[in-house]
C-alpha positions in Angstrom: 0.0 0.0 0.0 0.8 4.2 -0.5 2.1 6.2 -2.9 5.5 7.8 -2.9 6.5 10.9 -5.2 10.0 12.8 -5.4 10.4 15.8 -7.8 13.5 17.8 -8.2 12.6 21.3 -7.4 15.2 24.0 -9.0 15.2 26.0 -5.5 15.6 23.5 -3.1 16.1 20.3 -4.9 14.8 16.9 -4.0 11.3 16.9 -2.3 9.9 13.5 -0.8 6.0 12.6 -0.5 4.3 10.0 0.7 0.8 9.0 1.2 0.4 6.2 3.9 -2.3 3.7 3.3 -3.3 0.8 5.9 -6.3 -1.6 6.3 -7.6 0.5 10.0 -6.5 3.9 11.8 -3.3 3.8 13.1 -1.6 5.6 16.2 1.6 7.1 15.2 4.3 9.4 16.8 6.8 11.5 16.1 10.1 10.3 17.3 13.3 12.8 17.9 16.2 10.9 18.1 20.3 12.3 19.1 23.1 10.2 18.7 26.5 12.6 19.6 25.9 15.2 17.0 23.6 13.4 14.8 19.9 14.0 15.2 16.9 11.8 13.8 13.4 12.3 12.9 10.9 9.6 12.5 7.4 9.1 11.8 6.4 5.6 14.1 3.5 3.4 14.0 3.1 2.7 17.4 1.2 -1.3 16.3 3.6 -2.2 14.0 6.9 0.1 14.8 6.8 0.8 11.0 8.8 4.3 10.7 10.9 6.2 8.2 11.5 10.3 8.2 15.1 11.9 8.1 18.4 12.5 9.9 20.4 15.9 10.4 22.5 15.1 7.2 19.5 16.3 5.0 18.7 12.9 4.3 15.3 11.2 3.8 13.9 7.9 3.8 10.8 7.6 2.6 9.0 3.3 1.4 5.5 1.6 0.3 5.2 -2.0 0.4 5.7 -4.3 -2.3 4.1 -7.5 -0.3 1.6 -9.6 -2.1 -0.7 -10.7 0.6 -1.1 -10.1 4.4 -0.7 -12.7 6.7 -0.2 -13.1 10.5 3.8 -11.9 10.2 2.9 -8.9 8.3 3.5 -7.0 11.7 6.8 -8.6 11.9 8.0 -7.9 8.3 6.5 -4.3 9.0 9.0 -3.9 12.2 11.6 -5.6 10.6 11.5 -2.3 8.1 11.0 -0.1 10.4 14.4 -1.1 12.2 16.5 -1.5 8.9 15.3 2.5 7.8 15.8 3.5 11.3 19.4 2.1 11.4 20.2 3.3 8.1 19.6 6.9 8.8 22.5 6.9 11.3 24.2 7.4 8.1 25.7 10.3 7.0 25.4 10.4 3.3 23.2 9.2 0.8 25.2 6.4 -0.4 25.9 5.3 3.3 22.3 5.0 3.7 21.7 3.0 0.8 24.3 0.5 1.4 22.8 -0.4 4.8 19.1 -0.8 3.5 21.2 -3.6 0.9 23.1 -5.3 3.7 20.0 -5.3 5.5 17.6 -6.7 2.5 15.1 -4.2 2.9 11.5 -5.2 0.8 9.3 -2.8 -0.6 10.0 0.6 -2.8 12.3 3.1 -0.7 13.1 6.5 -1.5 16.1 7.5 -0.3 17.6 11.1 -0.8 19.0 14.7 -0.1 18.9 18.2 -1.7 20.8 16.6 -4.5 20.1 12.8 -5.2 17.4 10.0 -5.3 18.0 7.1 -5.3 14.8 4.3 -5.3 15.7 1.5 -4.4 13.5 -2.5 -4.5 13.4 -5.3 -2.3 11.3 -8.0 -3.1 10.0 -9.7 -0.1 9.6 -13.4 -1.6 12.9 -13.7 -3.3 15.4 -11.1 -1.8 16.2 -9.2 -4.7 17.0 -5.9 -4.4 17.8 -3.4 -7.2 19.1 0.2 -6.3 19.6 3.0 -8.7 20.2 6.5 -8.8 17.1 8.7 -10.4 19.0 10.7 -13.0 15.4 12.9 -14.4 13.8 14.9 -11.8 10.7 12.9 -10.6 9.9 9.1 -9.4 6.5 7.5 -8.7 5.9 4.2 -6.6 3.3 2.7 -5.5 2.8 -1.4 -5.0 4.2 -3.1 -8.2 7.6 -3.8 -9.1 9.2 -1.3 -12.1 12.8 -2.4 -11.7 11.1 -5.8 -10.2 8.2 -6.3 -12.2 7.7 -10.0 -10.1 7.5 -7.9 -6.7 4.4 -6.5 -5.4 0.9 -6.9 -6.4 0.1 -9.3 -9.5 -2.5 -9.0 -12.3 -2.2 -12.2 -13.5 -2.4 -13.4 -9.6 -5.2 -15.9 -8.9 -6.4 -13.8 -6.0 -9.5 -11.3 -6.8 -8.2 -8.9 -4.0 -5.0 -9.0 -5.4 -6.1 -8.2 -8.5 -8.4 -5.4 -7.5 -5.3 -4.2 -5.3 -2.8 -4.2 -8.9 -5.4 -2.1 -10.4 -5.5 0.3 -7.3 -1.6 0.8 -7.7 -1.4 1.3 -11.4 -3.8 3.6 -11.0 -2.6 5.6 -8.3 1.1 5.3 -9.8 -0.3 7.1 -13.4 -1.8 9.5 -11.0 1.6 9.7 -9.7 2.8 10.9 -12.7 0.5 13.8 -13.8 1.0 15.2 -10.2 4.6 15.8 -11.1 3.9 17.4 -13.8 1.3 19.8 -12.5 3.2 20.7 -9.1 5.8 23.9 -9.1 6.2 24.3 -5.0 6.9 21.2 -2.9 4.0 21.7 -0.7 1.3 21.2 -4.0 2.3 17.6 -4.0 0.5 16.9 -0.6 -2.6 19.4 -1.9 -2.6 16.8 -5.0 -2.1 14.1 -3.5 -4.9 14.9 -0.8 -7.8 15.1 -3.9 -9.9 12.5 -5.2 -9.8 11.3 -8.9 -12.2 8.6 -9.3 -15.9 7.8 -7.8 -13.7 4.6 -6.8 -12.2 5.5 -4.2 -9.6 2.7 -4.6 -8.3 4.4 -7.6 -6.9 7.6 -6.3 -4.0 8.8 -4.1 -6.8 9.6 -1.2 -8.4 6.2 -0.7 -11.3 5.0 1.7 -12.3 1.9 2.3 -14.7 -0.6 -0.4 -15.8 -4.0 -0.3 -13.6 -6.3 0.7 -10.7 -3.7 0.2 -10.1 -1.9 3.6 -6.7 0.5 2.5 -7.6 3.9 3.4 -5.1 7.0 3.3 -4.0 7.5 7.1 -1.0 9.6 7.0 0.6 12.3 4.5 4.3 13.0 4.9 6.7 15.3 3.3 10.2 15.5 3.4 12.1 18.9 2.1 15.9 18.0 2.9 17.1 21.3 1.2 15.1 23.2 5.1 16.2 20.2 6.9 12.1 19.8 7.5 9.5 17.2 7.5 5.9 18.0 8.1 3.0 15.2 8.9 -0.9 15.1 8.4 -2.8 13.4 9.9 -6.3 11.7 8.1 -7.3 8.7 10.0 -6.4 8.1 13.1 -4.4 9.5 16.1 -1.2 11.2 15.4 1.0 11.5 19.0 2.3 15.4 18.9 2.9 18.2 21.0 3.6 21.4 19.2 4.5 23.3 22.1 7.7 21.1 22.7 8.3 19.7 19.1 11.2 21.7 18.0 14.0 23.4 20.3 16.1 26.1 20.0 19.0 23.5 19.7 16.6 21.2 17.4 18.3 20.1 13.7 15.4 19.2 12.1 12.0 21.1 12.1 9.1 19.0 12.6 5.0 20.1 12.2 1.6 19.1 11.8 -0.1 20.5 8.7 
């Protein structure tokens, strides 16, 4: 599940965003993090300690899934993630953070990047594979089918109806994906897109709710602007942990908000 979109903006360079889709609210939190100088900033599921955000070396981390169904270690897998993009923020460039998603055999799409360079990067969670390269136009779109890994992710040839019905869902958010970066020119349009509705489906747009027997619905937005050293969160179903008042210090790295 989600949607993930980097542009290259002439100003400030690469801009991360991400729409978060699960099957029920979630509870999350924003988690500030030093280690000596470093500094850390994630977004945390607080059921599945799934997280991913950005460290004080400008760099962001930003993934959607590429599992094909859901089963009883899905929370597992999901923490598993959240532990490998968590560890490989202590990084302190972009390559150094890419190398340890590798070692680790991270699954699903990840986006990882500063003010100058994207990489995207796919693990696929049945065989292992992961390909990494280095974005070299100044856009990406993922969603939850392989491009690098066309085996990974959701299936249309899969014997599954949901599955199915889910491969549809991410083409069609994933082409939507792709007009947004066309229409955007200022990083924060690409949540104001990304928060509209294209279809009477509402499977088949970057804002989902719930139908029939599939229960994704958009929960989180998150955006990621390495070139302020910020990352900003909304919230759209469910409980988001965060205290204004005491979010960002006078000796804080990274700046943190709700929009």
């Amino acid at each position: 599940m989600c949607t993930l979109i980097a542009k290259k903006f002439a100003d400030i360079g690469w801009v991360g965003v991400k729409n978060r889709d699960r099957r029920a609210p979630t509870i999350t939190r924003l988690v500030r993090e030093n280690k000596g100088s470093m500094e850390k900033v994630t977004l945390m599921d607080e059921t599945t300690h799934w997280s991913e955000g950005m460290n004080s070396h400008s760099i962001g981390v930003i993934s959607s899934s590429l599992e094909r169904t859901v089963t009883e270690s899905e929370l597992e897998k999901l923490s598993k993630n959240g532990q490998k993009i968590s560890q490989a923020l202590n990084g302190k460039t972009v390559e150094d953070v890419v190398e340890s998603l590798i070692k680790s055999k991270v699954n699903g799409c990840v986006f990882v990047f500063d003010k100058d360079n994207l990489y995207v990067l796919e693990g696929n969670p049945k065989t292992k594979e992961i390909m990494s390269r280095k974005i070299v136009r100044n856009f990406a779109v993922r969603t939850n089918h392989g491009i690098f890994l066309p085996d990974a992710g959701y299936q249309s040839d899969s014997n599954s109806t949901e599955e199915r019905m889910r491969r549809i869902s991410s083409e069609a958010r994933y082409m939507i994906g792709n007009t947004i970066v066309d229409l955007v020119d200022k990083p924060e349009d690409i949540m104001v897109y990304m928060a509209r509705e294209y279809s009477d489906n509402p499977q088949l747009t970057t804002l989902r709710r719930p139908l029939g027997i599939i229960k994704s619905r958009t929960t989180e937005q998150l955006i990621i602007e390495p070139g302020k050293n910020r990352m900003l969160v909304r919230n759209t179903d469910g409980v988001l942990k965060f205290n204004q008042k005491n979010a960002n210090k006078p000796d804080s790295q990274i700046l943190v908000g709700v929009v």
